[in-house]
C-alpha positions as CSV (number, residue, x, y, z in Angstrom):
1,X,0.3,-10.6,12.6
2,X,0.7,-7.4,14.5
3,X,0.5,-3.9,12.5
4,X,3.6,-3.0,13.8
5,X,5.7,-5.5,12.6
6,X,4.2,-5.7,9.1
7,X,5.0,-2.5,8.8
8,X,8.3,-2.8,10.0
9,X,8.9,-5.6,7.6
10,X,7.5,-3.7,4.3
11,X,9.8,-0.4,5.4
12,X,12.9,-3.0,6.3
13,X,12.1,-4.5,2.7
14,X,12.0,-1.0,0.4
15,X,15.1,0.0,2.7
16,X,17.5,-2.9,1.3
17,X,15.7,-2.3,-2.0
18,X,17.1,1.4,-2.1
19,X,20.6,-0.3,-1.3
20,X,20.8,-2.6,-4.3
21,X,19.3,-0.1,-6.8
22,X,21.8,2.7,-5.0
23,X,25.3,-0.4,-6.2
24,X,23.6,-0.2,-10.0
25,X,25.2,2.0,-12.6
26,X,23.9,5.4,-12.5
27,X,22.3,5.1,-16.1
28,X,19.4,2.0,-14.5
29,X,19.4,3.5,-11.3
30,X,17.9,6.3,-12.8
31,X,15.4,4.4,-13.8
32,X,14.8,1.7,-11.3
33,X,14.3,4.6,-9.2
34,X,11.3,5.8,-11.0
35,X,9.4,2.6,-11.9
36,X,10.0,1.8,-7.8
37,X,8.3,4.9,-7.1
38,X,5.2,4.1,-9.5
39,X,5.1,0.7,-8.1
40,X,4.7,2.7,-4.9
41,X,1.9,4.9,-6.6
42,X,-0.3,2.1,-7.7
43,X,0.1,0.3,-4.3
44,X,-1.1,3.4,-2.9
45,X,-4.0,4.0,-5.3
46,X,-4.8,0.7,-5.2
47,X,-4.7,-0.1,-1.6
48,X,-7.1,3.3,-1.0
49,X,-9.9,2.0,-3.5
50,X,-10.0,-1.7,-2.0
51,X,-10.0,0.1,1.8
52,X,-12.5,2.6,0.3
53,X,-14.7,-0.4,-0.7
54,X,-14.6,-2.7,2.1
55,X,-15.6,0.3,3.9
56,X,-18.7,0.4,1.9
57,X,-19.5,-3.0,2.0
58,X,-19.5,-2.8,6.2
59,X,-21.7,0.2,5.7
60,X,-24.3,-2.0,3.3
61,X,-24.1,-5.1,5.6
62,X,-24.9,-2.8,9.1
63,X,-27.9,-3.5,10.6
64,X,-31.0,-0.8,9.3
65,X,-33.1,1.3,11.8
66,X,-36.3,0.1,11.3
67,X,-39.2,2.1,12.7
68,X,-42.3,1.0,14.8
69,X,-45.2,2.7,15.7
């Protein structure tokens, strides 16, 4: 799929999210609000570490400079 249009989807997705937790009763949207923006935290934490890893696991799998003299 293209970038662009996942990323579209996921911001189309938390948008109509926000709309349903903005019809709730102000006493659980209070707190919908704040486990949605944990939720968003961990995703973010989480998605950094797995990107931080694959990125070390290309740097292991490169090819080695190997002198000759």
């Amino acid at each position: 799929m293209n970038d662009t249009l996942i990323k579209d989807i996921v911001t189309l997705k938390l948008k109509i999210a926000d709309s349903f937790t903005e019809m709730l009763p102000r006493e659980l949207r209070e707190n919908v609000k704040q486990h949605q923006k944990v939720v968003i935290q961990v995703l973010n934490e989480v998605t950094q570490e797995y990107l931080a890893d694959h990125a070390q696991d290309k740097k292991e799998n490169a090819l080695k400079k190997v002198s000759i003299e």
